[in-house]
N, C-alpha and C positions, 0 to 999 in steps of 0.2 A: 782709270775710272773704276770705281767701286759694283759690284752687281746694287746696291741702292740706286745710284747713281744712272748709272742705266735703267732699270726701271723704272724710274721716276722720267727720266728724260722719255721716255717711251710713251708714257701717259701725258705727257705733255703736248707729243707732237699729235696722240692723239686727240688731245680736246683742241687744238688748234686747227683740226680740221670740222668741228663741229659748227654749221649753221644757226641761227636762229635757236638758241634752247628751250624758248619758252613755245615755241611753235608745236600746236598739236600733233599729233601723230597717225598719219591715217592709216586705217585698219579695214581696208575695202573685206570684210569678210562677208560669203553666202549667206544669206538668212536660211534658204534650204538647197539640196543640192537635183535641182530637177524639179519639174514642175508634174505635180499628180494630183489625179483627186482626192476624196475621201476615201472611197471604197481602195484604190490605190497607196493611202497613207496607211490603214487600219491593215491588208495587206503585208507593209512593209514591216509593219511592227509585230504582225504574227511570224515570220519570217524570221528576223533576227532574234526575238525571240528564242523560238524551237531550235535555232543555232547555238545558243548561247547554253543550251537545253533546258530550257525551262519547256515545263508540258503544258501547252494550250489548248484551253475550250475557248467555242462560242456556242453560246445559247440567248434565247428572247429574254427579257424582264420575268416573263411568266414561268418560265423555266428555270430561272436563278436559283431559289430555294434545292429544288429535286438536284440542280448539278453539284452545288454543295453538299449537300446530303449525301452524294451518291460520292465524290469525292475524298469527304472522310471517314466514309464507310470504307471505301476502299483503300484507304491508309492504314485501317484497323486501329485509327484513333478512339479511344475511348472519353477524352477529355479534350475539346477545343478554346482555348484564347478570345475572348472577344472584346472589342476597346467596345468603351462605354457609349458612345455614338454610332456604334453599327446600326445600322434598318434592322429593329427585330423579323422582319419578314424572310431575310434571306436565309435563318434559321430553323425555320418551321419545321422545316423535313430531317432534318438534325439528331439524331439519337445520343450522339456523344455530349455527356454532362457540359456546361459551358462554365467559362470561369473566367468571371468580368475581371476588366484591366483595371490593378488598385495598384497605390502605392505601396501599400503595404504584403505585396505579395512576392515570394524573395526569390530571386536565382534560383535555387532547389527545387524550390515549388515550380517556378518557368519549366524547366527541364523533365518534368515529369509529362508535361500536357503535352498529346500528342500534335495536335494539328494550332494552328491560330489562321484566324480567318477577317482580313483589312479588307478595305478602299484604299484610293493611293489618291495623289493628288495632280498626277499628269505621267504620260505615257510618252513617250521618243521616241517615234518611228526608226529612223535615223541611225540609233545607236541601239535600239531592240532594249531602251532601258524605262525600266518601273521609279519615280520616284515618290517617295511617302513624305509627311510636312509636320508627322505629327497630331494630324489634325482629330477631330473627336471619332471620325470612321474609321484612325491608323492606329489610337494608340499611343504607348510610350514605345520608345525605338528597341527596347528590350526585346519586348512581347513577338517581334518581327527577328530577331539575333540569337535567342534560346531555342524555343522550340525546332523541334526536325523536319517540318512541314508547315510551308507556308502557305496559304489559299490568297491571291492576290486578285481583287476584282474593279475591271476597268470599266467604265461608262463609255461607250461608243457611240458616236464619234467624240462625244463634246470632253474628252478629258485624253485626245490623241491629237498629237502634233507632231510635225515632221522632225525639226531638227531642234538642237540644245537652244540655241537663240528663242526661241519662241517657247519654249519651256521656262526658262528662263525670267520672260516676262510677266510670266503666270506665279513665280514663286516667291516667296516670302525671304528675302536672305537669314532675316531675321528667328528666322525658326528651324527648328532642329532638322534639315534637311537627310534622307537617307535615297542614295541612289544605289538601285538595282540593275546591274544587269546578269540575269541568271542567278541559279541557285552559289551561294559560297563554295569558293574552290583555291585550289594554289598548286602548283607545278613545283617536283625538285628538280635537280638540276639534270636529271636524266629524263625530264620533262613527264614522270609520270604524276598524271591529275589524280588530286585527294578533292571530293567534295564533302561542304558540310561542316569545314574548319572554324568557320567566325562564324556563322550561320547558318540556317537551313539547307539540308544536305539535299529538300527537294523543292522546289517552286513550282505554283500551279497558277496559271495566269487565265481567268476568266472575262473577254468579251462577253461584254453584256450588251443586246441593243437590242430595240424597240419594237421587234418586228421577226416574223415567223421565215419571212422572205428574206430578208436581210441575214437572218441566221442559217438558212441556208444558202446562201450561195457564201458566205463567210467561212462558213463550215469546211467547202469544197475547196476555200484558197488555203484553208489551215495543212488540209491533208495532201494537196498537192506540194506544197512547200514542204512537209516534214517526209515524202516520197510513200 
């Protein structure tokens, strides 16, 4: 008997034990792993987060503008990124010249600007990951892969969800999807980490929510979790 022969014989007795082919296939998977609250999901996602080391704030709505401000000040960005449907208001406090998301602005140019400053379109507790959709507050996917500092800012609670499945339903397949988890990085084989290789060498992940209470006792799960 030939090794054809035999393999083909093998595949045979294999499909001979095959049931029903047209029979669905069930996929009992989690929708989330544990049952928590809000304050517990937004928790979870500052956590993995600051693991993955992206640096997290939370501050109120009313304080959004100053934390930005105060964030690429202290990047010592001189020139920030901004997709053309940003809130002009989270810029207010801003000194670094901005420099709206065009087509016609090239790699070179990306590379020069210190900071760029999104929304995203859902947070994943779960997996501590930012995804962006493209949308008119993220930009072109460029704008988020050149520059060296990324300012990434989430709506709390309403744009956090526990696990992939429920992100998932919230997203578009159809559109230019980018998932975040942490600043870009890669390992050689002596497993030392380079950050910064395909993208931003720093990620800044700002909670935003509603409320002066809320951002403090936010605050205190930030800093407990990063020790």
């Amino acid at each position: 008997m030939s090794s054809r022969e035999r393999i083909l014989g093998r595949v045979r007795r294999a499909l001979a034990e095959v049931r029903d082919e047209d029979a669905p296939v069930e996929r009992a998977y989690l929708r989330e792993h544990g049952a928590r609250s809000v304050a517990e999901t937004v928790d979870l996602l500052a956590e993995n987060l600051a693991d993955y080391r992206a640096l997290v704030h939370r501050c109120t709505k009313d304080e959004l503008a100053a934390t930005i401000g105060r964030l690429v000040a202290e990047h010592g960005s001189r020139t920030v990124a901004v997709p053309t449907g940003l809130p002009p208001e989270w810029l207010t406090a801003t000194e670094a010249e901005q420099v709206t998301d065009s087509a016609e602005t090239t790699p070179y140019e990306l590379d020069r600007v210190g900071s760029v400053v999104t929304a995203c379109a859902v947070a994943i507790a779960e997996t501590g990951t930012i995804v962006l959709d493209g949308g008119p507050d993220q930009g072109r996917r460029r704008i988020t892969l050149i520059p060296d500092h990324h300012i990434c800012v989430v709506r709390v609670p309403e744009q956090v969800v526990s696990s992939v499945p429920q992100a998932l339903e919230r997203l578009d397949p159809a559109r230019p999807l980018t998932w975040i988890s942490g600043p870009s990085a890669t390992s050689d084989i002596e497993l030392d980490r380079v950050e910064g290789v395909h993208g931003p060498r720093t990620l800044e992940v700002v909670l935003v929510s509603g409320d002066r209470l809320g951002a403090e006792v936010d605050g205190q799960a930030v800093r407990n979790t990063r020790g």
